[in-house]
TIPASE-646913 format. One record per residue (C-alpha): x, y, z; residue number from 1; residue in one letter. Coordinates in Angstrom, 1 decimal, m for minus. Example, Ala and Ser with C-alpha at 12.3 -4.5 7.8 and 13.67 -1.06 7.14 Angstrom:
PT       xx       yy       zz     i   aa
PT     12.3     m4.5      7.8     1    a
PT     13.7     m1.1      7.1     2    s
END
This chain:
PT       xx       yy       zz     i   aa
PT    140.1    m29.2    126.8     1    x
PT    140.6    m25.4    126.7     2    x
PT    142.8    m23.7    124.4     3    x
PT    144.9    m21.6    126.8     4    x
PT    145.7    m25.3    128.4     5    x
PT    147.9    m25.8    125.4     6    x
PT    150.4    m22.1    125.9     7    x
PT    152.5    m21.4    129.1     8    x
PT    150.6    m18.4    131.0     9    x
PT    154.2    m16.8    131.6    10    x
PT    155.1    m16.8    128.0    11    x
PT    151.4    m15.6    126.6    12    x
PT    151.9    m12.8    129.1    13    x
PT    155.1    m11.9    128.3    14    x
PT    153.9    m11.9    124.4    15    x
PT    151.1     m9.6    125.4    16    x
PT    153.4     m7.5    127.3    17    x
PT    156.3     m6.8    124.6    18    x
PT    155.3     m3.9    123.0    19    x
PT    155.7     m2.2    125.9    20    x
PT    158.7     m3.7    127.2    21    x
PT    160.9     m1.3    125.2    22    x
PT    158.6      1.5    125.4    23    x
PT    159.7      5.1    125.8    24    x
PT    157.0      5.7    128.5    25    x
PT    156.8      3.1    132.2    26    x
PT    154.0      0.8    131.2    27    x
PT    152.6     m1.6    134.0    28    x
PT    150.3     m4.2    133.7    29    x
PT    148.3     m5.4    137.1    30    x
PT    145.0     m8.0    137.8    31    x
PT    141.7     m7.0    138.4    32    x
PT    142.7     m6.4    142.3    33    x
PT    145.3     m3.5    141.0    34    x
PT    147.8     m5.8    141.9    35    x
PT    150.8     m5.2    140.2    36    x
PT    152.5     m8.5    138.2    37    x
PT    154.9     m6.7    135.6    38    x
PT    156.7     m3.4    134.6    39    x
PT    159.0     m2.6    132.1    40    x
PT    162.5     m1.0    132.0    41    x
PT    161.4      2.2    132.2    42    x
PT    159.3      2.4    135.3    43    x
PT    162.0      1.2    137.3    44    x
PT    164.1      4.2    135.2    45    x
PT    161.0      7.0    135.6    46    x
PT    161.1      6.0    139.5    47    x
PT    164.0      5.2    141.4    48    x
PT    162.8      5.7    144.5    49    x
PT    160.4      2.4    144.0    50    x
PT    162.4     m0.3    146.0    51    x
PT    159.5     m3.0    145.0    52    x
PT    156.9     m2.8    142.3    53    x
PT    155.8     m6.1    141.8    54    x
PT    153.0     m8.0    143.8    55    x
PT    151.4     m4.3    145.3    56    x
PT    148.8     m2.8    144.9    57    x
PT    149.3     m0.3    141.8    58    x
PT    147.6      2.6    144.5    59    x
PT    150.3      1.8    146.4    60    x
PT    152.6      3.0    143.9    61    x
PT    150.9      5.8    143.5    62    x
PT    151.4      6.8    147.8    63    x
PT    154.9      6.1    147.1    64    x
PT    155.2      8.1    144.4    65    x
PT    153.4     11.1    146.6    66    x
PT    150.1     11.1    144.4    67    x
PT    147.5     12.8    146.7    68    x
PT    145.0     10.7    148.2    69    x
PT    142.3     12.5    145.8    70    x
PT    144.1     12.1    142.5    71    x
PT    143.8      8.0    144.0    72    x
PT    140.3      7.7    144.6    73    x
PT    139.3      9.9    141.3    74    x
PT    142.0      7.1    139.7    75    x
PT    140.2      4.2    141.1    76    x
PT    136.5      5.1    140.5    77    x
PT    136.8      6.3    137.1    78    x
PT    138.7      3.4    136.2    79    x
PT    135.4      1.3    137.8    80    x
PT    133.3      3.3    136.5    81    x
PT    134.2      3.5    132.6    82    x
PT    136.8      0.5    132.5    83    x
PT    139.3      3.5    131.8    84    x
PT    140.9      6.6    132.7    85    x
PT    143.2      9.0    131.6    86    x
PT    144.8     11.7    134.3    87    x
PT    146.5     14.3    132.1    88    x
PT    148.7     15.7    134.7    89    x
PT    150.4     14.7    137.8    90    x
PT    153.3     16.1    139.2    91    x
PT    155.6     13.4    140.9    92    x
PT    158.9     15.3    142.9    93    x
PT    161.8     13.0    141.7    94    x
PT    165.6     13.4    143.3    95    x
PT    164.2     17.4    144.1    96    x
PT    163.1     17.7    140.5    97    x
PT    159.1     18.1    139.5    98    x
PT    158.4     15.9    136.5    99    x
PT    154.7     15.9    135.3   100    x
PT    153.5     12.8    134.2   101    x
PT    150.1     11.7    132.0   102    x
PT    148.4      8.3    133.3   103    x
PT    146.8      6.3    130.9   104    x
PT    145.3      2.9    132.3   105    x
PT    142.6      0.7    130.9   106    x
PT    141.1     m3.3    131.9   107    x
PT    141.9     m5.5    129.6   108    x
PT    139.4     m8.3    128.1   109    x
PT    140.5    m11.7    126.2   110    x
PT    137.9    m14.5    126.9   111    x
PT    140.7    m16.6    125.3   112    x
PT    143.6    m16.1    127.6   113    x
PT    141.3    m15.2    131.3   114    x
PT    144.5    m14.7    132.5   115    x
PT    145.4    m11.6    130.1   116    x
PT    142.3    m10.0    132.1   117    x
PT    143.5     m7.0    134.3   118    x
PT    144.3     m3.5    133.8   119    x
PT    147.5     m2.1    131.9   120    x
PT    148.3      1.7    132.1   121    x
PT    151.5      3.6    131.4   122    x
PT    152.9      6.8    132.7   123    x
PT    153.8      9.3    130.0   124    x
PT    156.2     11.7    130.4   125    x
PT    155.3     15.1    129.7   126    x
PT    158.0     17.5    131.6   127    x
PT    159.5     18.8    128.7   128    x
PT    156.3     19.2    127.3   129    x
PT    154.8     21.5    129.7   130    x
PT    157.9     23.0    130.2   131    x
PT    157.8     24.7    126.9   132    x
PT    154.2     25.3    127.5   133    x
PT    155.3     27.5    130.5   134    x
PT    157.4     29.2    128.8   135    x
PT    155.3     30.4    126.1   136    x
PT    153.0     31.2    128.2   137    x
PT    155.4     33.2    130.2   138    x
PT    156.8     34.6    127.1   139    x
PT    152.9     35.6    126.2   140    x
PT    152.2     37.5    129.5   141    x
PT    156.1     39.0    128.7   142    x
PT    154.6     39.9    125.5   143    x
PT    151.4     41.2    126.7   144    x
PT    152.9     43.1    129.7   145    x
PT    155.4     44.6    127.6   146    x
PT    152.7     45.4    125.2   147    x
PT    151.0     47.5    127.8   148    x
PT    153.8     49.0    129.0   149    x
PT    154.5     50.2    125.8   150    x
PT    151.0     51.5    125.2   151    x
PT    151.0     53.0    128.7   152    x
PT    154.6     55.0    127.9   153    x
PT    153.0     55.7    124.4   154    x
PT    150.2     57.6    126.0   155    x
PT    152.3     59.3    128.5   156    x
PT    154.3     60.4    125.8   157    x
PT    151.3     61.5    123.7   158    x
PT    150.3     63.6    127.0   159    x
PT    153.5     65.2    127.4   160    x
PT    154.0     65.8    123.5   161    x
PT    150.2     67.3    123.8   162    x
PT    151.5     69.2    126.6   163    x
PT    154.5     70.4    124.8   164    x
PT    152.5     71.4    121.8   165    x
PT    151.1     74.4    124.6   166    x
PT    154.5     75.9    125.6   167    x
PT    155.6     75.7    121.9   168    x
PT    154.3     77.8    118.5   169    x
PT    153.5     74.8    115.9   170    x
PT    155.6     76.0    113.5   171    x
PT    158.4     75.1    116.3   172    x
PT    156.6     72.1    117.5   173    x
PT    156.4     70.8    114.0   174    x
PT    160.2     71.4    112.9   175    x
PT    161.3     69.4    116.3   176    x
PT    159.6     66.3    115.8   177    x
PT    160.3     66.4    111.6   178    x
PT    163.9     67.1    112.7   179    x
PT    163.5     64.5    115.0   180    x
PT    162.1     61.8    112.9   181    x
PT    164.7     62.7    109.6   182    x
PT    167.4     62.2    112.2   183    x
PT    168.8     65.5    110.5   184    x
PT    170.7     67.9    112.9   185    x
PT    171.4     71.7    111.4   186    x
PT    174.9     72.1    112.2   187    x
PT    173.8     75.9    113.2   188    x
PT    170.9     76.0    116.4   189    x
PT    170.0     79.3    114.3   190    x
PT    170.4     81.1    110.7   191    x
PT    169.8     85.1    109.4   192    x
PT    166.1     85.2    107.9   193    x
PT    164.6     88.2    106.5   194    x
PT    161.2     88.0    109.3   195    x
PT    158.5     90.2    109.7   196    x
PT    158.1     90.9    113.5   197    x
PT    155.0     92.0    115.4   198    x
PT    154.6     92.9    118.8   199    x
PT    151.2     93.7    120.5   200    x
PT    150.5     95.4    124.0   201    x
PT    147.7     96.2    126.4   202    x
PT    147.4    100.0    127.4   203    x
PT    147.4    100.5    131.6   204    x
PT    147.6     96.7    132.0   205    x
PT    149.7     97.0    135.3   206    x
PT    146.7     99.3    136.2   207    x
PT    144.3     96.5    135.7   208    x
PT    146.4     94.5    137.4   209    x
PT    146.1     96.6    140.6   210    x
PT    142.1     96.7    140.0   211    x
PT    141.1     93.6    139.5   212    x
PT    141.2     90.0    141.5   213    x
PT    143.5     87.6    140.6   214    x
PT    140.9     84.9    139.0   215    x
PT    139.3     88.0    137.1   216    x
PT    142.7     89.1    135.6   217    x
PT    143.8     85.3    135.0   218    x
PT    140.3     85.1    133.2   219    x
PT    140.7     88.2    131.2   220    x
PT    144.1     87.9    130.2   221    x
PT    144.0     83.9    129.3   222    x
PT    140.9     85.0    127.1   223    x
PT    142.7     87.6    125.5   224    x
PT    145.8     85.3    124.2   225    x
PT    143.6     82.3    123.7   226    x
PT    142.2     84.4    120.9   227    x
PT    144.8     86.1    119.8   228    x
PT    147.0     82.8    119.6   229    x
PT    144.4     81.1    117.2   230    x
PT    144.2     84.1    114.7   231    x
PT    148.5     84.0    114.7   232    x
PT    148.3     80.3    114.1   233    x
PT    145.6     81.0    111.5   234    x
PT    148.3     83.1    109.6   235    x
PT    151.1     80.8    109.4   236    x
PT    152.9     83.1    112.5   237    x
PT    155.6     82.0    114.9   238    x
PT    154.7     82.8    118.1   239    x
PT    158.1     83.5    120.3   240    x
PT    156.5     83.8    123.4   241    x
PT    154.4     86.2    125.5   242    x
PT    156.1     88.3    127.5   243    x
PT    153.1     89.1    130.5   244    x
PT    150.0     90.9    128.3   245    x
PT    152.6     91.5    125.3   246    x
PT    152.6     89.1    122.4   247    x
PT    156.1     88.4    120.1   248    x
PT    155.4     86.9    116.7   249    x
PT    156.9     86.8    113.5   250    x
PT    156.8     85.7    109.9   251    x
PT    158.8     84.6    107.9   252    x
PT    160.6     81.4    109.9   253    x
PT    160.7     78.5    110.2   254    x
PT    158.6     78.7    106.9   255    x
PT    158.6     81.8    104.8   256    x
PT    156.3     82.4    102.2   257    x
PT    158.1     85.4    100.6   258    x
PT    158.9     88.5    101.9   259    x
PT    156.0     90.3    100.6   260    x
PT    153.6     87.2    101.7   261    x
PT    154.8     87.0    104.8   262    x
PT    154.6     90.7    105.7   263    x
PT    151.1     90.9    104.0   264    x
PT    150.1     88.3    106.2   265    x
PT    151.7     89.6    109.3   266    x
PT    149.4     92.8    108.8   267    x
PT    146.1     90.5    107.9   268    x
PT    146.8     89.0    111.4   269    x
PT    147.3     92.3    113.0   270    x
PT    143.7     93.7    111.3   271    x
PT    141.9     90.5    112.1   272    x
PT    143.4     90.7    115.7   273    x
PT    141.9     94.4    116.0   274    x
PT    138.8     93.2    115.0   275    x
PT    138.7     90.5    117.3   276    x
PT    139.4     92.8    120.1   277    x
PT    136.3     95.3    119.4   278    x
PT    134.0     91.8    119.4   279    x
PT    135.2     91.0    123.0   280    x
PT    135.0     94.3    124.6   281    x
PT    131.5     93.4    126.3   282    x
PT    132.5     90.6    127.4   283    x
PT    135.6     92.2    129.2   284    x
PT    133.2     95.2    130.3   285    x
PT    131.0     92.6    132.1   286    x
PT    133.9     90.8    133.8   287    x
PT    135.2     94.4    135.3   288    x
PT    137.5     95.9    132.6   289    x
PT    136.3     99.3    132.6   290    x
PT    136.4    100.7    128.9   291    x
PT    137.2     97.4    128.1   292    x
PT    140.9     96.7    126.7   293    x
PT    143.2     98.8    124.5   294    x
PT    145.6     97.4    122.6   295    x
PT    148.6     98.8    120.4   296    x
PT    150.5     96.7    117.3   297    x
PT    153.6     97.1    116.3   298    x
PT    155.3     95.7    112.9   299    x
PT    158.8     96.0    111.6   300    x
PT    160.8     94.2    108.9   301    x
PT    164.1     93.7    108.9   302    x
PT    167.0     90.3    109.2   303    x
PT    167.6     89.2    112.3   304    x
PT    168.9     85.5    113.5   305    x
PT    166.3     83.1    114.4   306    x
PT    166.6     79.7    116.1   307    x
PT    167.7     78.0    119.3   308    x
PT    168.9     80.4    121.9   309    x
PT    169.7     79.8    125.4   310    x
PT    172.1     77.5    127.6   311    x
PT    173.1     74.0    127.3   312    x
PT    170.0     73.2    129.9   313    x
PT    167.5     75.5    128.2   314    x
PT    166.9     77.0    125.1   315    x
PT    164.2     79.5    123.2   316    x
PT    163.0     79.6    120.0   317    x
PT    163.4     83.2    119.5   318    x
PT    164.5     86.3    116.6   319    x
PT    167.2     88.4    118.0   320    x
PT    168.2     91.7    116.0   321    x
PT    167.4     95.6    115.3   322    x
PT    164.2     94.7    113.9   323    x
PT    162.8     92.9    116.7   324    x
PT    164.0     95.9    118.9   325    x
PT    162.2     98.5    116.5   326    x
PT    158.6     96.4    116.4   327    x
PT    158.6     97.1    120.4   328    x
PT    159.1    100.4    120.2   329    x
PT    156.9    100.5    117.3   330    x
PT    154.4     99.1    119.4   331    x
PT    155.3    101.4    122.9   332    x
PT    154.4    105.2    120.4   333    x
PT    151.6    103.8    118.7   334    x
PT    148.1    104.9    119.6   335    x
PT    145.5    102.6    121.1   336    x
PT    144.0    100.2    118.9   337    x
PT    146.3    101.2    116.1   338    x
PT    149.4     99.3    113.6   339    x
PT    151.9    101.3    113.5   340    x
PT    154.9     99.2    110.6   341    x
PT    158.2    100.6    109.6   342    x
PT    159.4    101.9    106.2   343    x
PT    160.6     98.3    105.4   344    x
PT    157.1     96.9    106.1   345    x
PT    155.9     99.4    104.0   346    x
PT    157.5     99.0    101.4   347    x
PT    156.8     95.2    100.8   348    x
PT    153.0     96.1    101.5   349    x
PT    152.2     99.6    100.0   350    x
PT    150.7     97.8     96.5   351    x
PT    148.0     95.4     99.1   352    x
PT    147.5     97.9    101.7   353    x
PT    146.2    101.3    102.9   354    x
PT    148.8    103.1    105.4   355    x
PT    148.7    107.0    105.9   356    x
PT    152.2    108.4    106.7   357    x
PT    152.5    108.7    111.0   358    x
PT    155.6    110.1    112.3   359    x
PT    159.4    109.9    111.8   360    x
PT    160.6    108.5    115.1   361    x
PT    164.7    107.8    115.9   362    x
PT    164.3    105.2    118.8   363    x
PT    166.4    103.9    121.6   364    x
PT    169.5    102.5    120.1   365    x
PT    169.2    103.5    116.1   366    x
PT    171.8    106.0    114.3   367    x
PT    169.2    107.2    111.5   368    x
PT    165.2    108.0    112.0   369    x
PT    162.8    105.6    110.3   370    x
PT    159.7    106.5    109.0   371    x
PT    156.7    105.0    110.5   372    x
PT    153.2    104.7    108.7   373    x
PT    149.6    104.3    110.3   374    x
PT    148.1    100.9    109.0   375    x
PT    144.0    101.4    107.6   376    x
PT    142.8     98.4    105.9   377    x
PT    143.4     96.1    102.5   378    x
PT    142.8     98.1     99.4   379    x
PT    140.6     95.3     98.2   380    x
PT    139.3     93.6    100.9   381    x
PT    137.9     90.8     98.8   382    x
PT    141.9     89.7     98.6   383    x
PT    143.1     90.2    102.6   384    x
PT    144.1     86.4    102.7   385    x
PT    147.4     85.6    101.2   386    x
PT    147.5     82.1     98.8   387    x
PT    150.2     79.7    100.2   388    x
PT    153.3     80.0     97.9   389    x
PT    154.7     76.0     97.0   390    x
PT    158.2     75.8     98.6   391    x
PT    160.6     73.4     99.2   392    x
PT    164.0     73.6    101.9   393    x
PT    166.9     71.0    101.4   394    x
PT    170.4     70.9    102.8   395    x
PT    171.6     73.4    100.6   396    x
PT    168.8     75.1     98.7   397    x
PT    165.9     76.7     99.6   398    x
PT    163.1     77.2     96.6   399    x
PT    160.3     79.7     96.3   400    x
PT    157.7     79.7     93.8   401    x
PT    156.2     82.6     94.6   402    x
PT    153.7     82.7     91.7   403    x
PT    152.2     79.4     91.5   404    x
PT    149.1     80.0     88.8   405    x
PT    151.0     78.1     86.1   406    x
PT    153.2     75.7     87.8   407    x
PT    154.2     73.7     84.7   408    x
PT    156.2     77.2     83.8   409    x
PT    157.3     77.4     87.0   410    x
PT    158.5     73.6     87.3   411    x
PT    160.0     74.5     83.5   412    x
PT    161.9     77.7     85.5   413    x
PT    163.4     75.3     87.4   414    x
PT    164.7     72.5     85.0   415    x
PT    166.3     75.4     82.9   416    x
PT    168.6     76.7     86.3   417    x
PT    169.3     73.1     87.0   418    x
PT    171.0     72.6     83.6   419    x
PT    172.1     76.1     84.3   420    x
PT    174.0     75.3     87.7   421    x
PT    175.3     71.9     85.9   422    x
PT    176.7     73.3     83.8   423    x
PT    179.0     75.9     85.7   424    x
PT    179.7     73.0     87.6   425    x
PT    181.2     71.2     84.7   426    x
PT    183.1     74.7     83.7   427    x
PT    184.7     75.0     87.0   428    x
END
């Protein structure tokens, strides 16, 4: 007699079947035929719409559960094939709800119990699962779209800051963007600076104008204040703006190195810019400028305010005052290729550079006549470029070591005026 003559088939089964009776997932088992002979809870929970489970074929199931006919057949010859299968995603529509199931399902073999032989298989749900899936991915693409939109707005914004950087002298392009960054607003758009102005011209260029084409002159002239431009920058100039064939610069804001450096190194610029001009002469000949250019310079030192100017839609960088009035007319009587500087220039350059005496002029708009002076060249032309002076700008200070070959006296200067200035303080 056989041993599985001595148990009931129903209860063996049901034994072999219990660990999936309470099972979180909807566990069937079926014969060899796919024929389904129990479920558990859960299957009938997973899938309502099931009226009968029980004696069908477990593809049935599946057709009622709106598995496509491939997913089936792949089902059933894999399962033949390797006496398993596992179908990581199925998506079953449930009450207008998509749920996405696993399949798991696997013959069984007990040479004990022949009865036991069939195939058992569960569904595992996996909604949630995928769900969150989705959504990382979806917050990943987020992630990566909004990372290139950023990059994209990041290089637009480099382009137009680039583009800025044109219309604007760096000195001024600079100060924005610090300002900007510190969060630090001046409560004034502009403040009184002791500047050093210049003011350049071409001679006849309206003539030139009239002689030449259009691309000719934009060539010429573009030229002409493409190399100007770089020798102002060179020399730590603000360049307010060009005004046709003229050029408006000054020294002395937004940074100042000292009234003396700043006008020393207005007049450097002017030389080097006068020099400039006689190396580009043949090129100018051979484009059509007969004689080539002739250009006159005009300096003048003097306050004037400096900053923002303009409307509440736009505004200029600019110096408004007497002395940016007298380094144009400065400019308008001086002879071709010549730097003419006022008596204040002068005087803050006479111990650096060569000037003759010119003229006494009284122009357009001044009471008293100021003396004008013809500028040659550096007395010693081994010292023409200025050192930068260390200086430092807060809120309510604004320090100048003008002599910086022994900064540990200087830095000793300045410890003394602090206890200096405390003290007052604690007088008051």
């Amino acid at each position: 007699m056989k041993i599985d003559e001595f148990f009931n088939e129903k209860t063996v089964i049901d034994l072999s079947f219990f660990n999936f009776s309470n099972a979180v997932t909807a566990a069937y088992f079926a014969n060899r035929n796919l024929e389904v002979l129990r479920v558990n809870k859960n299957f009938k929970t997973f899938f309502p719409v099931l009226k009968t489970v029980k004696n069908i074929p477990f593809t049935s199931i599946l057709e009622q559960l709106g598995v496509s006919n491939e997913y089936i057949e792949s089902f059933k010859k894999n399962l033949d094939k390797d006496g398993h299968v596992i179908v990581p995603k199925i998506e079953i529509k449930i009450n207008n709800e998509v749920k996405i199931y696993s399949l798991l399902s696997a013959y069984t073999e007990n040479s004990d119990f022949p009865y036991l032989n069939g195939v058992q298989g569960q569904f595992v749900d996996r909604t949630d699962e995928y769900n969150l899936r989705k959504e990382k991915e979806d917050l990943l693409d987020q992630k990566l779209k909004d990372r290139e939109i950023i990059e994209t707005k990041t290089k637009k914004l480099e382009n137009i800051a680039n583009r800025l950087s044109k219309y604007l002298s760096p000195q001024v392009y600079k100060s924005i963007f610090e300002e900007e960054e510190s969060g630090k607003k001046t409560k004034d758009s502009y403040v009184r600076k002791n500047l050093t102005i210049f003011f350049s011209d071409i001679v006849n260029f309206t003539d030139l104008s009239d002689s030449l084409e259009a691309e000719k002159l934009g060539l010429i002239l573009n030229n002409y204040l493409s190399e100007m431009s770089l020798i102002a920058i060179n020399s730590n100039a603000t360049i307010d703006k060009f005004i046709g064939d003229a050029i408006l610069s000054f020294h002395g804001a937004p940074e100042t190195l000292g009234d003396e450096n700043d006008a020393i190194n207005c007049i450097s610029m002017a030389l080097e810019m006068k020099e400039r001009v006689k190396e580009l002469q043949s090129f100018w000949i051979r484009q059509g400028v007969k004689g080539g250019l002739k250009v006159r310079y005009g300096i003048s030192s003097g306050y004037a305010n400096v900053g923002d100017f303009g409307s509440s839609v736009m505004s200029d960088y600019t110096a408004i005052g007497s002395s940016v009035n007298l380094a144009s007319r400065l400019q308008s009587i001086a002879p071709e290729n010549e730097i003419i500087i006022s008596d204040t220039t002068y005087n803050l350059v006479k111990n650096h550079i060569d000037c003759e005496v010119y003229k006494d002029i009284t122009p357009k708009g001044f009471v008293r006549p100021v003396k004008t002076y013809k500028v040659l060249d550096f007395k010693n032309k081994n010292k023409n470029k200025i050192k930068k002076t260390y200086s430092k700008k807060g809120n309510h200070v604004d320090i100048q070591i003008f002599d910086s070959s022994d900064m540990k006296a200087a830095v000793k200067e300045l410890k003394k005026l602090q206890e200096d200035f405390s003290k007052e303080i604690e007088e008051e």
